[in-house]
N, C-alpha and C positions, 0 to 999 in steps of 0.2 A: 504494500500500500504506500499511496505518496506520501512523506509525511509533509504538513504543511511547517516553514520556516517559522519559528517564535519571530513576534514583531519585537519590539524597545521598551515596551511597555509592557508585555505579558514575560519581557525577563524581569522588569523591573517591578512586577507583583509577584513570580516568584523567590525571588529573592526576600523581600521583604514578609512573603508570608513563612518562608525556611527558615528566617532567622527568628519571629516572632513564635514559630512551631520551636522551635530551639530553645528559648528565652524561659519557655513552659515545660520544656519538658526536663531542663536544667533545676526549675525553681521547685519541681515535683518529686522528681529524682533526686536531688544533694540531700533535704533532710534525710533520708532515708538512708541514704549510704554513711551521711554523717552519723547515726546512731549506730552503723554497725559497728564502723572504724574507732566509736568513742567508745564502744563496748570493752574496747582489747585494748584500749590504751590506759596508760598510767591516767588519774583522775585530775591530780593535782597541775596535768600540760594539761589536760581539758580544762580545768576550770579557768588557766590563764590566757586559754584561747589558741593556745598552739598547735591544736590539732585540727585540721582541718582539711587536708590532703591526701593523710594516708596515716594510719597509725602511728602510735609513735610510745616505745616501752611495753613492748604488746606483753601483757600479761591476761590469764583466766584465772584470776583472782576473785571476780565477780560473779562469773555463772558458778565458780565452784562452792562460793556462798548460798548462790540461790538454789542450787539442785543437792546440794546437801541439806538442805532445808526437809523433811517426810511431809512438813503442810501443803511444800511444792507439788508434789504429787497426786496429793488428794485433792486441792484445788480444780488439779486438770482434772482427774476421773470425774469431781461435782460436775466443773465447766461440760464436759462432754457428755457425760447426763442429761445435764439442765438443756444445753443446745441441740442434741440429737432429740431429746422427748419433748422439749418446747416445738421444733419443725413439725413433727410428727402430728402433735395436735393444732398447732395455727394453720399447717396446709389442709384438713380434714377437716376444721372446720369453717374457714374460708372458702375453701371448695364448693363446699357442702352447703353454705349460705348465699355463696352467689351465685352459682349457678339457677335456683329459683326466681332469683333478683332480674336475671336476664331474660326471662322468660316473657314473652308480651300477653300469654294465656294466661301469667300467674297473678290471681285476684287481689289488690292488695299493696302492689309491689311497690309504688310511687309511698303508701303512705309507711310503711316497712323503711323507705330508704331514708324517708325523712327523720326518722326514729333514733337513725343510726348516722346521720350526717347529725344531729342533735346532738349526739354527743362527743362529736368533735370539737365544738365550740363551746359547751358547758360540763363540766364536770363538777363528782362531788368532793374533789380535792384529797388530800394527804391522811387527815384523823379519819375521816368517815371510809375512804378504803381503807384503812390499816382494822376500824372497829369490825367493816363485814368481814376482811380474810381473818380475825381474832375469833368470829362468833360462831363463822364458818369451819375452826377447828383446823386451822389448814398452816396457822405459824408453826416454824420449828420443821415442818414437811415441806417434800419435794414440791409437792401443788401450790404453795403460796409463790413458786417461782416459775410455775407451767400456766397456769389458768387466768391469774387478773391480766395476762398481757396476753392470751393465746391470740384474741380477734384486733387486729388494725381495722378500722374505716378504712383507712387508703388502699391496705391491700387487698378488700372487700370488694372497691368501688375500680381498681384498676383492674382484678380479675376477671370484675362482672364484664366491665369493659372491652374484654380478652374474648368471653364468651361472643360478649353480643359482634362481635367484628369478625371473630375464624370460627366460630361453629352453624354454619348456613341454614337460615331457618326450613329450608326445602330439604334439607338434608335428614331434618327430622320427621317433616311429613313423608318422606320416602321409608322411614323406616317404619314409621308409625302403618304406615299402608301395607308392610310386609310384616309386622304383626308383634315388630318391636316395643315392648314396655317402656314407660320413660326409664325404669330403672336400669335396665337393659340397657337401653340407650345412653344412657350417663356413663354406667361402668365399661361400656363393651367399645363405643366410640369419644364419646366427650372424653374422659381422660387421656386416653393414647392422647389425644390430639393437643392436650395440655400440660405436656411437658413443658414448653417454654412456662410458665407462666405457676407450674410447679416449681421448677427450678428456682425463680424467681423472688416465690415464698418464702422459700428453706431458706435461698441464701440471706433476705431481710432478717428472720427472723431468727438463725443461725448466730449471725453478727452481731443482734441487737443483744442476745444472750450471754453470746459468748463475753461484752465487753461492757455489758451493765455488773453495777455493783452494789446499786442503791437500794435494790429492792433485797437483795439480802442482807444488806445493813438493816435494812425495817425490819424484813419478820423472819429471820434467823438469828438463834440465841444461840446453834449449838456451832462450835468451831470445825467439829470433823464434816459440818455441809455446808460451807462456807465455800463458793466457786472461787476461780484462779484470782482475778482481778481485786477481790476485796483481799485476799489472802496478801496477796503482794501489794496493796496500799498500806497493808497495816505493817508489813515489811519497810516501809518506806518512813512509815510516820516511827518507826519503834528505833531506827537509825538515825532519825533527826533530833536535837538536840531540846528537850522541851525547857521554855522560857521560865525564868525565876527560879533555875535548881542554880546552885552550887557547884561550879562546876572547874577544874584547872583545865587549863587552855592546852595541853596534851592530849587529854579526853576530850574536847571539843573538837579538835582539830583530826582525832581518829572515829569519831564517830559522823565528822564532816567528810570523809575522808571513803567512811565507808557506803556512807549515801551516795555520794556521787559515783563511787564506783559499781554498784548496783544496780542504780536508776535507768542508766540503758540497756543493761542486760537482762532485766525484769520486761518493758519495750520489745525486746527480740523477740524473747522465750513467750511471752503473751500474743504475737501478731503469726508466730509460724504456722498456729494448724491452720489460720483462715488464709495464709496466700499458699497451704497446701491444698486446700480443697477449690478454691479458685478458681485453677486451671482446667479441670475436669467438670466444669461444669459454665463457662466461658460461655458456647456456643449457646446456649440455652438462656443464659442472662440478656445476653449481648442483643436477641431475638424478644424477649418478655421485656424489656424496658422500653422498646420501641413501639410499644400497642398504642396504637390510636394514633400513631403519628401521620400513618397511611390513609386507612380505612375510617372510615366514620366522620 
């Protein structure tokens, strides 16, 4: 094929948009490289700024604190708990809710939606959830960190969104004609077909699991189900120096000493399962976030 010659002006928007692609993916990139690089380096050139290139005094002084730690570990096992059985029920019941939502047969459905856009913008705030998951009997257990967040609005309202754009309404009366169930029809076609849009779930609802802390600060009292994130806050806070002790400046300067050497290797150790599971599940996200940008 001919190729047609760039004019003066389509070099002079490549360029400029190459470098601006560069500028972003420089400002995206360096934190991240820089938390590995300040992982392994002596703390005390990190805190003076000297690192920033490449390592520098590389020691594993730090992860061998944090993995010598047994709460490390049981952290993870909660974390993966909490985020494989938190997916499990946000996608089955987001599923499971919006696909009815989608429906133009289903009676109801506008004033249901309203019900649930409702409460996106009013809630009953912090005491009043903490008193129903307290009356509900559900503190101290796994379900006070699977159930008050299992359903988003959003991810209700973009799934329904999913339905109503890739699953063809003709598609149903076709089956319906050959003597297909809706149930039938939900389990046997609607889902194959909503992978994208499963994937999608898991991975919100994965991430939001894997790297909240809050909610088991509320209503967990016991330490051994305590997930990663609060585990290693309190790592963090129990190395930091607390204000009004009595303290010589030897002690202060080794317990500053050993914060900062922690602090990004806690960062590492905390971010690796979710850029392990990422990649295997890429094509799927990459497809579920674009709903409704086409169609509809």
């Amino acid at each position: 094929m001919f190729n047609k010659r760039k004019s003066k002006e389509d070099i002079i928007f490549d360029i400029i948009n190459y470098s601006v692609l560069g500028i972003v993916c420089v400002a995206v990139l360096y934190p991240l490289y820089f938390m590995i690089i300040a992982s392994f380096s002596d703390p005390n050139l990190v805190a003076l700024g000297k690192v920033w290139a490449y390592p520098k005094k590389i020691t594993i002084e730090g992860y061998s604190r944090i993995f010598n730690d047994n709460s490390i570990w049981t952290g993870y096992k909660n974390s993966l708990l909490y985020a494989g059985l938190g997916a499990v029920v946000s996608v089955t019941m987001t599923i499971t809710g919006a696909y009815p939502l989608s429906r133009k047969d289903f009676y109801g459905r506008n004033f249901f939606m309203v019900v649930f856009l409702f409460t996106m913008f009013f809630g009953g705030g912090l005491i009043p959830t903490y008193l129903l998951v307290k009356n509900l009997h559900m503190t101290n257990t796994i379900w006070a960190m699977v159930i008050p967040g299992a359903v988003s609005v959003w991810n209700l309202i973009i799934t329904r969104t999913f339905f109503q754009t890739s699953i063809p309404e003709d598609l149903r009366e076709a089956a319906s004609i050959d003597g297909c169930s809706d149930l039938n029809f939900f389990t046997k076609i609607v889902l194959p077909l909503s992978k994208p849009i499963i994937a999608v779930i898991a991975l919100y609802t994965i991430v939001g699991q894997w790297n909240g802390f809050f909610d088991a600060l509320i209503y967990l009292g016991k330490e051994k189900m305590y997930p990663l994130q609060l585990i290693l806050r309190n790592i963090l806070i129990q190395a930091e120096p607390q204000k009004g002790m009595l303290i010589d400046i030897e002690t202060l300067m080794a317990k500053q000493r050993a914060k900062e050497l922690i602090k990004y290797g806690v960062i590492i150790v905390s971010s690796v399962p979710l850029l392990t599971i990422y990649p295997f599940i890429q094509k799927y996200f990459v497809k579920g976030v674009m709903i409704g940008s086409i169609k509809g």
